[in-house]
N, C-alpha and C positions, 0 to 999 in steps of 0.2 A: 428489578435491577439489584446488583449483587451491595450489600453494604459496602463502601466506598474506602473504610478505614482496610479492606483485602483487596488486593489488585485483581480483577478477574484473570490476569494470566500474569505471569513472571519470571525474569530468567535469573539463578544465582550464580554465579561464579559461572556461567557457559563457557567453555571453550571448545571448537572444533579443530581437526588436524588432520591431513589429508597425506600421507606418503611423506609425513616430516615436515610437513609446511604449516604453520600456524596460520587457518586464518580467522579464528575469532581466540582471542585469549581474556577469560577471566572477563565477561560482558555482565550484566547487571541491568537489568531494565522492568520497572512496575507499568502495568499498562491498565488502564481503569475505566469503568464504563462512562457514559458521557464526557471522554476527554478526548482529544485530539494529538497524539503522541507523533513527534516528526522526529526521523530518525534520519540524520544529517550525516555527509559525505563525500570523498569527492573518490572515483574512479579507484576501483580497488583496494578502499577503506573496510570493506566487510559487509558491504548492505545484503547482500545476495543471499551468502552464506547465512546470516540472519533472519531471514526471511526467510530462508528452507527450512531453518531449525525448528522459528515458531509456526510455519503451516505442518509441518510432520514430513517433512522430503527425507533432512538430514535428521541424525539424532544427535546431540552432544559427547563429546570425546569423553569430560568431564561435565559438571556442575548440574543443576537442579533445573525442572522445568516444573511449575505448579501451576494449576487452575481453579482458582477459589481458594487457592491456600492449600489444595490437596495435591503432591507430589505423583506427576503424571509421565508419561512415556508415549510420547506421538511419537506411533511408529510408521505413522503412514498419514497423506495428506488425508483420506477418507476418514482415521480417528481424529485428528483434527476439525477435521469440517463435524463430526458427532460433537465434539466438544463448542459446538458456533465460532471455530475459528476460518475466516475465508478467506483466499488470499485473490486478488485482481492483479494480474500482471499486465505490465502497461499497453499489450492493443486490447486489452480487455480478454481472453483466453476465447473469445469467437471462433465462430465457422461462416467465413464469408460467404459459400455460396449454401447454405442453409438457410430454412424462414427465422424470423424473429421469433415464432412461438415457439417450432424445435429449438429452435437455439438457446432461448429460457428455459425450457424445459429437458432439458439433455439429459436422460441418466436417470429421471426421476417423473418422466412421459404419465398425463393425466389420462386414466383409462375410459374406455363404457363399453359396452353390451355385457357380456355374461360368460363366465367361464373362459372357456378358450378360444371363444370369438371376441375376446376384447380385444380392441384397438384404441390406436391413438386419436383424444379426443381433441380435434384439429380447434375445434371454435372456439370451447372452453382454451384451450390454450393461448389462442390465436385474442380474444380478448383480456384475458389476465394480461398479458403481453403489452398491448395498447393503452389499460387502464395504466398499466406502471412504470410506464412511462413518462406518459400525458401527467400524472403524478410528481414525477422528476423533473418536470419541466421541458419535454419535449415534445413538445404539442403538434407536429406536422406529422407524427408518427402516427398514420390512421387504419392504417392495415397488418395485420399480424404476419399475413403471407410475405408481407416486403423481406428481401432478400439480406443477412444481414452487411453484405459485403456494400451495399448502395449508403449503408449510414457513412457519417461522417469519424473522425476519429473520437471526439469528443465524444461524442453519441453512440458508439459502441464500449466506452468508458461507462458512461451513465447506465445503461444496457446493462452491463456485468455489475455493477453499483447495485443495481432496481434485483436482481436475481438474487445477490447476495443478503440485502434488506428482506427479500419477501420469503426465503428462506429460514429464516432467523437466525442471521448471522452475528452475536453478541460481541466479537473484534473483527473488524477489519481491516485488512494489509493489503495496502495498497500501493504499488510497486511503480514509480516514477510518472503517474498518470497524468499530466500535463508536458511532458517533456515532450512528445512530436505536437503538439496542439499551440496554433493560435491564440492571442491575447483574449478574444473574445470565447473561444470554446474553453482554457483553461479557468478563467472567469468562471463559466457556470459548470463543469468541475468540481470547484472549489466550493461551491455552494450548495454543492449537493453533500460534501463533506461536512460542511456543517449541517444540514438536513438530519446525517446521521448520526451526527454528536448530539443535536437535540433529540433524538430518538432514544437518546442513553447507551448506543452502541461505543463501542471503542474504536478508534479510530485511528490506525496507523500509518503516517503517510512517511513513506519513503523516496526520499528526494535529494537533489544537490542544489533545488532553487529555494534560496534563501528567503526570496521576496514573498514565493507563494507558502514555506514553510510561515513563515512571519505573520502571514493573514489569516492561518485560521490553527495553529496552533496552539496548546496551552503549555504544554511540555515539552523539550528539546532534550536529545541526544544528538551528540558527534562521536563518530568515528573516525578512527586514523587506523591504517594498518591493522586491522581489528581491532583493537581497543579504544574501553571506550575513554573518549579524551574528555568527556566535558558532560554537563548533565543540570539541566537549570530549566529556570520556568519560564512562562511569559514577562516580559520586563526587566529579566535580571542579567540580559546581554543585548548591546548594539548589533545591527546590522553587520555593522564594521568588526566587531568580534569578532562574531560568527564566523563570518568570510574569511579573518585574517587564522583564527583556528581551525576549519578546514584546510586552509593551503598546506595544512603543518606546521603552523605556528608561526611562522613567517611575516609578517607585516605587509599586502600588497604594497602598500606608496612603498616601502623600501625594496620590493624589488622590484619597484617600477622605475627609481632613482639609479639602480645596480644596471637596470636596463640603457637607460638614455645615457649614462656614463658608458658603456660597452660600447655603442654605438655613435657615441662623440670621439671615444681613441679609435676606436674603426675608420671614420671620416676621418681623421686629423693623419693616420697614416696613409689612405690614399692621396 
């Protein structure tokens, strides 16, 4: 693990700009191993863009991008991923009608026989796959061949999670992965997130759910319009903050008040 006092990754001053349109300005973010960094938003705040920047899609218009403190250039998501940065997009980046072991192993296929008659080694695979799972907490996963389009959402979450762990992924971004899932599959999600914060990995979760930011977070970022609006730890903002600074600053009870008043001269003039 990297000494804690250097953020294994960091953004200084980013800004990106697409054809005149700002959408990250002047962003700032330390991301550190063993933490759980939730980067908070609502619809068109910048999370995306952000998330390209640190897996190596986009590169910054302006500002710094470091790793370990050394001033780097993800020019691509594969120097990225060199670097153990992995990024999980929320149905997990699967091939439904692929095995679970191809599927874990895409692009990096475990070989055997010799020379130019090697192939891909289906069993070796096919159990790696099972074991890291069943690891994860998904225990009805017994066969490697299973299809991965038959898993559930949660579990092709987990899936992409157990690949990017077994890989050694030292951050990972993780891109709204509860948002189509169930209270109970978000649940264990969530606790695979902390799995990989006790692991000493970094751990970026990208979200608009407050509740589930809240449970396993140590560190908060908010975005608005790309910038970033707000920046604090565990305990040092309400719920009720939170929420009322993504909306844009706005207080919900007040425009919940601006609401039922609309809606009472509405009635009173029919």
């Amino acid at each position: 693990m990297s000494d804690q006092s250097t953020p294994y990754l960091s953004l200084e001053n980013v800004s990106k700009t697409f054809a005149g349109y700002q959408a990250l300005a002047d962003v700032s973010l330390n991301i550190r191993q063993g933490e759980v960094l939730c980067l908070l938003g609502d619809n068109g705040a910048g999370k995306s863009t952000l998330i390209k920047v640190l897996s190596g899609f986009h590169q910054p218009t302006s500002g710094t991008v470091r790793v370990e403190g050394e001033e780097v250039t993800l020019k691509t998501p594969r120097s990225a991923a060199e670097r153990g940065i992995s990024t999980v997009h929320q149905f997990g980046g699967t091939f439904p009608l692929m095995s679970l072991g191809r599927s874990f192993f895409v692009g990096v296929e475990p070989k055997k026989g010799v020379g130019p008659f090697k192939v891909f080694d289906k069993k070796l695979a096919n159990a790696v796959v099972v074991e890291q799972m069943q690891q994860m907490g998904i225990t009805r996963v017994t066969d490697g061949e299973r299809l991965v389009g038959s898993l559930s959402g949660g579990e092709r979450q987990v899936s992409a999670i157990a690949r990017a762990v077994y890989f050694g992924a030292k951050v990972l971004i993780l891109d709204e992965p509860t948002a189509a899932l169930g209270v109970k599959e978000a649940a264990h999600v969530l606790r695979i997130i902390m799995q990989a914060r006790q692991r000493g990995i970094a751990v970026v979760l990208v979200t608009h759910n407050v509740t589930h930011a809240m449970s396993v977070g140590d560190h908060f970022a908010v975005l608005i319009h790309g910038r970033k609006a707000d920046d604090f730890a565990k305990g040092e903002r309400t719920r009720e903050e939170i929420t009322d600074l993504m909306a844009g600053g706005e207080a919900m009870a007040e425009l919940e008040a601006e609401l039922a008043d609309l809606t009472g001269t509405t009635n009173d003039i029919h």
